[in-house]
Residue frames relative to the residue before (quaternion, step in Angstrom):
aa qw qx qy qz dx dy dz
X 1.0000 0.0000 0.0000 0.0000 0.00 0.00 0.00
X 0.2138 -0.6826 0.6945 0.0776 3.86 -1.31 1.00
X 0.1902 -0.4732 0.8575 0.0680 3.03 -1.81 0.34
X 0.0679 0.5840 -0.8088 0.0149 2.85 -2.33 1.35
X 0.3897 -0.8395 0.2868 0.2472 3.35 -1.02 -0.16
X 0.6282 -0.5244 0.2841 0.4997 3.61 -0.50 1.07
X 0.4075 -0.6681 0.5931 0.1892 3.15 -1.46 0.96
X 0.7593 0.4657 -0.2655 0.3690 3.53 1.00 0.03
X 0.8103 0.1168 -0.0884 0.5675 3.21 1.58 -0.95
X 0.6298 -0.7209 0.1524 0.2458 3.30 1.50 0.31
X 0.6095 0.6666 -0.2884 0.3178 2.94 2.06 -0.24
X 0.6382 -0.3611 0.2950 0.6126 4.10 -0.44 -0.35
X 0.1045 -0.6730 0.7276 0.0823 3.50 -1.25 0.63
X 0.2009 -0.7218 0.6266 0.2147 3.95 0.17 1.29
X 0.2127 -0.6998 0.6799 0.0526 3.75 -1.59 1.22
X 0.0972 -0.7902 0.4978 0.3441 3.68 -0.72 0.76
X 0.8360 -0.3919 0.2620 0.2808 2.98 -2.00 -0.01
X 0.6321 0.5146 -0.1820 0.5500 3.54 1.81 -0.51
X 0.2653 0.7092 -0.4572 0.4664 3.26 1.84 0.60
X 0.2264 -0.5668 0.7917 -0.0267 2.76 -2.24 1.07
X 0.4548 -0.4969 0.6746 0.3018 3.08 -1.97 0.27
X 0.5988 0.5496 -0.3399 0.4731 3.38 -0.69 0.84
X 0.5811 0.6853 -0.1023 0.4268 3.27 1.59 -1.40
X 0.1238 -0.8274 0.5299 0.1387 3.56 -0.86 1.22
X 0.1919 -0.7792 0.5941 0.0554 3.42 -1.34 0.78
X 0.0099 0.8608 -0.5010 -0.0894 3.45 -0.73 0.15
X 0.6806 -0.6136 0.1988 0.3475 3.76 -0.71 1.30
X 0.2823 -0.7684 0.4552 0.3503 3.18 -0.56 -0.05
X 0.5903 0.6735 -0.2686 0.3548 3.17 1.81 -0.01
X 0.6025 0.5105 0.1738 0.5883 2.92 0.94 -2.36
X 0.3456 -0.7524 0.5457 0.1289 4.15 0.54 -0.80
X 0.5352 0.6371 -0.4222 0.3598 3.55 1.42 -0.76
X 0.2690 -0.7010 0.6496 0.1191 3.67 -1.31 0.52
X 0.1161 0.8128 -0.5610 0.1060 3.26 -1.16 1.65
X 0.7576 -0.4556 0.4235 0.1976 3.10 -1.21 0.99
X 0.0288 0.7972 -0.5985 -0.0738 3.85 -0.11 0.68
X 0.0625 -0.7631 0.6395 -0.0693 3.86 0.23 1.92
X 0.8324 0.1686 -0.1552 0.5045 4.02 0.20 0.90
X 0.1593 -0.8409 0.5168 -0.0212 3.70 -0.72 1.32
X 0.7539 0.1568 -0.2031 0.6048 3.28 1.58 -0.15
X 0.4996 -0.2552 -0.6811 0.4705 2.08 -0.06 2.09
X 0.6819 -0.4732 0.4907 0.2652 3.52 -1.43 0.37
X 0.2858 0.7656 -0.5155 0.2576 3.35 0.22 1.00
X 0.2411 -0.7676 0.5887 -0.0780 3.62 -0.79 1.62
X 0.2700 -0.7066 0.6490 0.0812 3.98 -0.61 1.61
X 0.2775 -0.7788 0.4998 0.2581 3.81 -0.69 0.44
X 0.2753 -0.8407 0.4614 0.0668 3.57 -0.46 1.20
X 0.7480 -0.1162 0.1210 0.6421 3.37 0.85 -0.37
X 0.3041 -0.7517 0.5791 0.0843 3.53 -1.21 0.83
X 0.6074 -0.6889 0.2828 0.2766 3.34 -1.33 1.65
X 0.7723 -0.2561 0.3104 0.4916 3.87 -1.14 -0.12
X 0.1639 -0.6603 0.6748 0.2858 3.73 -0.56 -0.07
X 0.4760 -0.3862 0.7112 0.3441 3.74 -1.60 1.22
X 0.6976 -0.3934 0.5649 0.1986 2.44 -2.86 0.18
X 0.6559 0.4147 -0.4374 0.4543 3.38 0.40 -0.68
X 0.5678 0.4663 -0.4802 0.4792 4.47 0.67 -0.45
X 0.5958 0.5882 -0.4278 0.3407 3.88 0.33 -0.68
């Protein structure tokens, strides 16, 4: 298992081992869904960004 980090909120995004590049992942913080374009290093492309809470509106 890898860990990169969210392109939006910066925390660990855990990558498994049965990962591709190509592969989508999405934070478990933040919600945002990204593209994992690189496995050595872990490296995550941000595809779309999570809901915004009420208090961001």
């Amino acid at each position: 298992m890898q860990k990169s980090k969210c392109p939006v909120c910066g925390s660990d995004v855990v990558i498994n081992d049965d990962a591709f590049e190509g592969d989508i992942v999405e934070c478990a913080i933040c919600n945002s869904i990204s593209e994992i374009v690189s496995l050595n290093p872990a490296t995550l492309n941000l595809v779309e960004e999570g809901p915004k809470g009420k208090e961001e509106e």
